[in-house]
C-alpha positions in Angstrom: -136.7 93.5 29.2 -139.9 94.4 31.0 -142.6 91.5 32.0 -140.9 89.4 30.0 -140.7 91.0 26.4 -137.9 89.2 26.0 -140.2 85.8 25.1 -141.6 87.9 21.8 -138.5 89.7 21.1 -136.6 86.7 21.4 -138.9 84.7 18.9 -139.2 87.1 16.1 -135.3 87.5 16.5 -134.6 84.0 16.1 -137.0 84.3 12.8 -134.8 86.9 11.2 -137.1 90.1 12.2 -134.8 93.5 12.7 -136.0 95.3 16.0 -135.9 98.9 14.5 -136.6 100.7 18.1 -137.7 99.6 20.9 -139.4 102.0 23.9 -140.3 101.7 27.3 -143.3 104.2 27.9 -144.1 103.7 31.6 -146.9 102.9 33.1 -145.6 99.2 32.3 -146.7 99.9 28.5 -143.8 99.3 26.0 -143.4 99.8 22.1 -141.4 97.9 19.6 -141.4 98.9 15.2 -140.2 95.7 13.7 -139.2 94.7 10.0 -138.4 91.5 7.7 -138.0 90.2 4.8 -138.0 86.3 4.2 -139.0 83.8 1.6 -140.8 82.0 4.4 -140.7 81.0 8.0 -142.5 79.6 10.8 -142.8 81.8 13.8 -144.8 80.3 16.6 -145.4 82.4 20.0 -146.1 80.4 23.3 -147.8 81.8 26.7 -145.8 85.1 26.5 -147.2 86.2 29.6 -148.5 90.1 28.3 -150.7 91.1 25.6 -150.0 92.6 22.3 -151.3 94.8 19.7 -149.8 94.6 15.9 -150.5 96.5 13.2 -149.1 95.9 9.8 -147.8 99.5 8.5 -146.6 98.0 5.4 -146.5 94.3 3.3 -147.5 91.3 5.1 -149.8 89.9 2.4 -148.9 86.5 2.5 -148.7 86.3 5.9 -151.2 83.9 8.0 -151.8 82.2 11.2 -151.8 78.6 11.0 -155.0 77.8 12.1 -156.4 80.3 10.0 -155.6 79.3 6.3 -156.3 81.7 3.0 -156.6 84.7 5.9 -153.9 87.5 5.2 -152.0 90.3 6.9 -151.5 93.7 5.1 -151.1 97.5 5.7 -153.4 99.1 9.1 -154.6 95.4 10.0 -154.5 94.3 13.4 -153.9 91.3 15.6 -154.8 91.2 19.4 -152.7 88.4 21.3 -153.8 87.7 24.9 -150.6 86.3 26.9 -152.6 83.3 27.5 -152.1 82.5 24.0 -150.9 80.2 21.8 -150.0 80.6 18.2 -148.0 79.8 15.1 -147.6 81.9 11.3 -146.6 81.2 8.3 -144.7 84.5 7.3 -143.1 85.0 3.6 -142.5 88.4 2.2 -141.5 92.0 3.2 -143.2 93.1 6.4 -143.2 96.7 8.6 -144.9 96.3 11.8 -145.9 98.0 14.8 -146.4 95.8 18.4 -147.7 97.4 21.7 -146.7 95.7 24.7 -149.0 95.8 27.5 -150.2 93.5 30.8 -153.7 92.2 31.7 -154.0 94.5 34.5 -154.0 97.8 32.1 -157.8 96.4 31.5 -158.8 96.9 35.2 -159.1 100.7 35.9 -160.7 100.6 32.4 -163.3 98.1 32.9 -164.3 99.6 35.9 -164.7 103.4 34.8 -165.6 102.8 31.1 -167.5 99.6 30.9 -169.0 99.1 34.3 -167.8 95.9 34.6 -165.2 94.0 37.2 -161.5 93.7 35.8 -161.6 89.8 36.7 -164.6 89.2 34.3 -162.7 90.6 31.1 -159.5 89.6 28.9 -158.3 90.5 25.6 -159.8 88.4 22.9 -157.5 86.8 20.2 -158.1 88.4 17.5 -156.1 88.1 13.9 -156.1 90.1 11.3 -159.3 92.7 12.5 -160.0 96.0 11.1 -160.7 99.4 13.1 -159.7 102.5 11.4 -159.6 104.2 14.9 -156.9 102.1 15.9 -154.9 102.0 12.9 -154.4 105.7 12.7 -153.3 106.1 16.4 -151.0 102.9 15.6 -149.4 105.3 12.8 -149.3 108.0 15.1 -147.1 105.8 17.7 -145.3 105.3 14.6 -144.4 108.8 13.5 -143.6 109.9 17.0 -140.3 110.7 18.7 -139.7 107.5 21.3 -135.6 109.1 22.4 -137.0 112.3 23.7 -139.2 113.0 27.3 -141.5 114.8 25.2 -142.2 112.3 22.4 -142.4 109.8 24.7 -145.0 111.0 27.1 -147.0 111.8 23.9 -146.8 108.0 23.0 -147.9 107.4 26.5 -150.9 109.4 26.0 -152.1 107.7 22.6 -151.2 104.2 23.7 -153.6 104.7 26.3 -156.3 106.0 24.0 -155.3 102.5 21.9 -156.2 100.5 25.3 -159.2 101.7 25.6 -160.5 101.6 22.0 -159.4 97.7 22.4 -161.3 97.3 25.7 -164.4 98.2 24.2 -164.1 96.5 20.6 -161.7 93.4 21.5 -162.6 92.5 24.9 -163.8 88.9 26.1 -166.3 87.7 29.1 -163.9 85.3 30.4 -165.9 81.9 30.6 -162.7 79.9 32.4 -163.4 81.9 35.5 -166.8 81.8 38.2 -166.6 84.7 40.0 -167.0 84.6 43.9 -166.6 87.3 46.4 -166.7 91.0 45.8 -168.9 93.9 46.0 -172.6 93.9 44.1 -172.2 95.8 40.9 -174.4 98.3 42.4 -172.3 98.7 45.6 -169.9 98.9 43.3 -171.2 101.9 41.3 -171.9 103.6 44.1 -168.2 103.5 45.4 -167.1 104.8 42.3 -169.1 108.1 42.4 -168.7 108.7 46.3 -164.8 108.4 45.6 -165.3 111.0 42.4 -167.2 113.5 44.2 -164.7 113.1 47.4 -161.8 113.7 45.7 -160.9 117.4 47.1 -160.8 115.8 50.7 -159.4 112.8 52.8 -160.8 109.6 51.9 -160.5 106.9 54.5 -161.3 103.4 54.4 -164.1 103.6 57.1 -165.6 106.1 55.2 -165.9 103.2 51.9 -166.6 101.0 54.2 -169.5 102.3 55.7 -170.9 103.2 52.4 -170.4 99.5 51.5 -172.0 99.0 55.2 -169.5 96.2 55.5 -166.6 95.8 58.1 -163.1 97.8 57.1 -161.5 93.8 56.9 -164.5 92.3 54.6 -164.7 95.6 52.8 -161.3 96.2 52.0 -160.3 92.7 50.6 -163.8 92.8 48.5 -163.3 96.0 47.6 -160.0 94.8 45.7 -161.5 91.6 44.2 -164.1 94.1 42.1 -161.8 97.3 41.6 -158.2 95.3 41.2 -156.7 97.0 43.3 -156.7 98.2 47.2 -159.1 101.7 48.0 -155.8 103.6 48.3 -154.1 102.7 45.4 -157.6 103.1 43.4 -158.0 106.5 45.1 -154.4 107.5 44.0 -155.0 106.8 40.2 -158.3 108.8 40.0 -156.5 111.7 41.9 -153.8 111.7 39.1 -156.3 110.9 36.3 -158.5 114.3 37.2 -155.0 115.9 37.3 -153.5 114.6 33.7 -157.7 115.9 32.5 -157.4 119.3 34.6 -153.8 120.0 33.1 -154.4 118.9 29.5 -157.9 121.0 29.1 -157.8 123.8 31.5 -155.4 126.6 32.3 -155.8 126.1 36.5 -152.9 127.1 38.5 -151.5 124.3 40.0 -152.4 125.5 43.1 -156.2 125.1 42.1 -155.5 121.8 40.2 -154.0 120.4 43.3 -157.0 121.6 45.1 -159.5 119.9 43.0 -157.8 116.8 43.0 -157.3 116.8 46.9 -153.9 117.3 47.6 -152.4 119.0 50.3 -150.7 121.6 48.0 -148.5 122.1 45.0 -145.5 121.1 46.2 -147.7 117.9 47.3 -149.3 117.2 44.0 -146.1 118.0 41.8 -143.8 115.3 43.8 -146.8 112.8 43.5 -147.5 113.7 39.7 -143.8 113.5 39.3 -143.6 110.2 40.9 -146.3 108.6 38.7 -145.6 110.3 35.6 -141.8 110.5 35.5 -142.6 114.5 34.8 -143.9 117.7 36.3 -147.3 118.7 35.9 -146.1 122.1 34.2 -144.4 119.8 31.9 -147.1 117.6 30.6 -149.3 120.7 30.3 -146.9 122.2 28.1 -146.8 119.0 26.0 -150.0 117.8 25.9 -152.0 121.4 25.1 -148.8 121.7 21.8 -149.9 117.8 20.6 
């Protein structure tokens, strides 16, 4: 299974949990539904190495984590597990639950563009048993969706990305394990981020960053990665496709124009990049994203 699913799937299998489906969304994001039914059980989860999201959809009430006695699950409340964690539950009764599989690195692009902030400075917080209505109802939307068909699945795609970034505003933690050394100044920063935004429709090199950094290409480009999480290309490539997925889902652009605005060579060009990072052609996602 992917980055290591196979350490939770494997404990709440040994614990007499049903997987019900299981989905790989792309974009290194999966989904699993889960069930059970036992008089009661210890279930303890270890380092699993990615984060997860559960939400009860149905029972749980006399479920509870160990270290928090008297605290109980039930229907639309959540747990947030970093994959740093440790913990262990007592679980007794019928259960229905949803998990959302995800890594640490889906928090960078986010913390960047949403919160101001540098990727290495955040985490999921471990959170048990929290309320947020938001969160809930996209959970039961991942929950009444199609995860067998292309369509269905890109639309799970879409909302699990809206669930990230509800949970890196309302469950996010200043790591306090971690000084930070090296990297651009948060207003250098800030400053990239808009250059790159409104430089889109052309070439962007890295002496152009660079010299709005006014640092060498070598110092700028491993700094540059330290407070972005990821090298200028790669970052330039993911705002290029994330004007395109906006563009496609809320205009009616030819593609020609789309690929225009988003700086790529042509249509052709855009469709086999939006292909590649997607797994389907823009007209595709337009036609299932403007039907949701």
């Amino acid at each position: 299974m992917p980055f290591g699913l196979h350490s939770v799937c494997r404990t709440l299998s040994e614990t007499d949990a049903k997987l019900e489906r299981f989905a790989w969304l792309g974009d290194q994001l999966a989904i699993a539904e889960w069930s059970r039914f036992t008089d009661e059980v210890e279930t303890a989860y270890d380092h699993p190495g990615h984060h997860t999201l559960s939400c009860y959809l149905d029972g749980g009430y006399r479920t509870e984590r160990r270290k928090l006695p008297g605290r109980y699950g039930a229907p639309s409340r959540l747990c947030a597990l970093p994959g740093d964690h440790e913990s262990s539950w007592w679980v007794r009764g019928e259960m229905h639950f949803l998990h959302l599989y995800f890594l640490p690195e889906h928090f960078t692009r986010r913390a960047v563009q949403e919160l101001d902030r540098e990727p290495r400075e955040l985490t999921l917080a471990d959170r048990t048993y929290f309320e947020d209505e938001r969160i809930a109802a996209l959970c039961r939307m991942l929950i009444d969706e199609h995860w067998d068909d292309a369509d269905g699945k890109l639309r799970v795609n879409e909302t699990a990305h809206e669930v990230l970034s509800l949970l890196l505003r309302g469950q996010s933690a200043t790591r306090a394990d971690l000084a930070l050394k090296g990297g651009l100044a948060p207003a250098v920063r800030r400053r990239l981020c808009e250059y790159i935004d409104a430089h889109l429709t052309q070439p962007i090199t890295l002496g152009d960053l660079a010299n709005e950094a006014a640092l060498s290409e070598y110092h700028f480009a491993r700094m540059f990665r330290l407070s972005f999480g990821a090298a200028p290309h790669a970052w330039i490539a993911g705002r290029r496709i994330e004007r395109a997925r906006a563009l496609l889902r809320h205009t009616a652009l030819p593609l020609a124009e789309v690929a225009a605005q988003c700086g790529y060579a042509n249509a052709a060009h855009f469709s086999h990049r939006f292909r590649d990072a997607l797994g389907v052609a823009p007209n595709a996602f337009r036609r299932i994203m403007q039907a949701a």
